[in-house]
N, C-alpha and C positions, 0 to 999 in steps of 0.2 A: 433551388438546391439540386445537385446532380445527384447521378444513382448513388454513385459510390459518397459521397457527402452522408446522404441518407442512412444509408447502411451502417457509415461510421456513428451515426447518432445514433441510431438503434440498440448500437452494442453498447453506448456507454450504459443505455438501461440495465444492461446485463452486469456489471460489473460491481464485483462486491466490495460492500464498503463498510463502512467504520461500524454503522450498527451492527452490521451481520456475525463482527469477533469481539466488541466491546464489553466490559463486563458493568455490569449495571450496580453489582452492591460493594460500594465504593466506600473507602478507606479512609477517614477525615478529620480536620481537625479544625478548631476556630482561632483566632485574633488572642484568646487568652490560654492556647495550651503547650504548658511548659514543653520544656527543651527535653526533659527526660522521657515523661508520656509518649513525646512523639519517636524518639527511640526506641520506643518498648513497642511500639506498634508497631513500626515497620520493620523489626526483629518479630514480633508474632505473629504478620500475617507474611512475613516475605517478600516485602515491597523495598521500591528503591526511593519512591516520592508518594508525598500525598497533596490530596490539594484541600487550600482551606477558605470555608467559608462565612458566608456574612448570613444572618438571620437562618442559618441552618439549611441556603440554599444556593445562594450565588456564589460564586468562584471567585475570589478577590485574588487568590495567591496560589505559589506549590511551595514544598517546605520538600528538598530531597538529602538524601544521604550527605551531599557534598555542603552543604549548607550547614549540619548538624557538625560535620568536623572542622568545617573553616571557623566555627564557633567554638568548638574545643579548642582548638589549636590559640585560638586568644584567651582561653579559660574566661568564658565570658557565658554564661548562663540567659538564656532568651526565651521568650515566647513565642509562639508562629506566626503571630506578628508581626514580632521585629524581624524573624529569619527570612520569612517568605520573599519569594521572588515574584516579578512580575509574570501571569498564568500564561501559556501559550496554548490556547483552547483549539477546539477542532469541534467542528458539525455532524453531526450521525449521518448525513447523510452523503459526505466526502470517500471519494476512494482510497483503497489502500493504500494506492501508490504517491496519494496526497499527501496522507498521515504520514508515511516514510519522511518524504522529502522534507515535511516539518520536523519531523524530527530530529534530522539528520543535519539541516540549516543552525536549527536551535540548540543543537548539542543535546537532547532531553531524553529520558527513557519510558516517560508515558503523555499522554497529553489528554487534559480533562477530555470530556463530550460538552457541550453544552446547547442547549435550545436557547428561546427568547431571554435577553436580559442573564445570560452568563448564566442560566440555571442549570445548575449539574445536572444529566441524563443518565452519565456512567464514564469510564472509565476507558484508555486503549493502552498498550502497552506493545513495547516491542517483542515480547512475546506472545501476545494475540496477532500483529502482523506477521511473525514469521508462521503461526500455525496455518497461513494459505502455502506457505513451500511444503507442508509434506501430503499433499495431494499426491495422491498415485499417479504415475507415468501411465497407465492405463483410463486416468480418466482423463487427461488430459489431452492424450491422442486423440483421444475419441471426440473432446469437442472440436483439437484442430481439426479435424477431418470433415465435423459435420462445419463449422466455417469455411471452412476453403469449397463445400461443393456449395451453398448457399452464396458468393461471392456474386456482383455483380459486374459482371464480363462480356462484353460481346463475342470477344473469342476467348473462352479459357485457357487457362494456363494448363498445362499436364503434369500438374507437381506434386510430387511425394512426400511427406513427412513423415519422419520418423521422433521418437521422444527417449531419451536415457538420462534418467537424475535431475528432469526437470528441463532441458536444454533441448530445445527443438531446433531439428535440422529438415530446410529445406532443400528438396532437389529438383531435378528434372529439365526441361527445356522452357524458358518463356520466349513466344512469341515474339519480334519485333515491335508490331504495331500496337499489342499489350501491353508490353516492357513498363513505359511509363506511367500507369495508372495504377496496373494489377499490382504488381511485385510489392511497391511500398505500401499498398494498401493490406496487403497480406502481410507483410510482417509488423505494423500496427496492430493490427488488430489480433497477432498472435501472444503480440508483448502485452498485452490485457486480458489471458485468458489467467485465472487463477491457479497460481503452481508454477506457472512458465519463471524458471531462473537467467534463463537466455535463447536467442535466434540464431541461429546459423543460417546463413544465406551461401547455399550450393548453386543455385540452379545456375544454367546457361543459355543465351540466346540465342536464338534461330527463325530459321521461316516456318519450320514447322515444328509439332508437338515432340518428331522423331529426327530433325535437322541437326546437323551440326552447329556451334554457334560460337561464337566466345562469351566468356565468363563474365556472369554481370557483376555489377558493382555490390561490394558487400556492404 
């Protein structure tokens, strides 16, 4: 495994995941709970889905809003049984940026947790993933900056970042004989710090830290 290989392993340890925003006292309903119960529920805790289980612990199904009025709309009265969809589960120990792109695939607004055998852990929701965007732009500099001097480079890069509203901008001079290794490993590893909305890629190449150069590829 090379330096920079390494390095990228290292950080995915760093990277928060589904346990770290998940909510654990979860919302539920079984195989036998009427069509209105489950209305009243997700009108009184302010949910859009819940998920339902089997002997009070597996995750057989999700029962969401749209489910409850495709039912209406037939005037047909069900149980969560019949409503439920097939679950689209997720692991506590998956990243955020996993849970997104499940969700996003799946069209869904939360997705169980589950351990061994589909047993519910807790809960995510697309409001526990957006709570990593309001990270301060001050904390977030602050990790880009401690990654980029930590970076493993034979020659560094001389590159500055700055952070506003989440969107990091990179600038400065890279190197030639760096170009190819450094640059993309840096802005990898920027798009996984938590908070980051987007990378900007300024910098431009040269022979040296203070050279003239043209514009790298963004």
């Amino acid at each position: 495994m090379s330096q920079a290989d390494a390095y990228l392993e290292a950080r995915l340890h760093r990277r928060r995941r589904v346990e770290d925003v998940m909510t654990t006292v979860v919302v539920t309903a079984d195989r036998l709970t009427p069509y209105k119960e489950i209305a009243c529920l997700l009108a009184e805790h302010r949910i859009s889905s819940l998920p339902v289980l089997a002997d009070g612990w597996q995750v057989i199904g999700m029962v969401s809003e749209t489910e409850l009025l495709a039912a209406w709309s037939r005037r047909v009265a069900l149980t969560a049984g019949e409503l439920m969809t097939a679950p689209v589960t997720i692991r506590p120990d998956a990243t955020i940026s996993v849970a997104t792109r499940m969700m996003t695939a799946h069209h869904v607004t939360s997705l169980p947790v589950t351990g061994a055998d589909r047993q519910l852990i807790g809960i995510v929701s697309r409001r526990d993933l957006l709570s990593v965007f309001l990270r301060p732009d001050a904390d977030i500099i602050s990790e880009v900056r401690h990654l980029l001097g930590e970076m493993p480079a034979r020659n560094p890069a001389d590159l500055v970042a700055t952070v506003r509203h989440g969107v990091v901008t990179l600038s400065g001079t890279v190197r030639a004989e760096s170009q190819h290794d450094l640059l993309p490993l840096a802005l990898r590893t920027i798009w996984d710090i938590d908070g980051v909305v987007d990378v900007v890629n300024r910098t431009t190449e040269g022979e040296s830290p203070h050279g003239t150069g043209k514009s790298a590829p963004g």
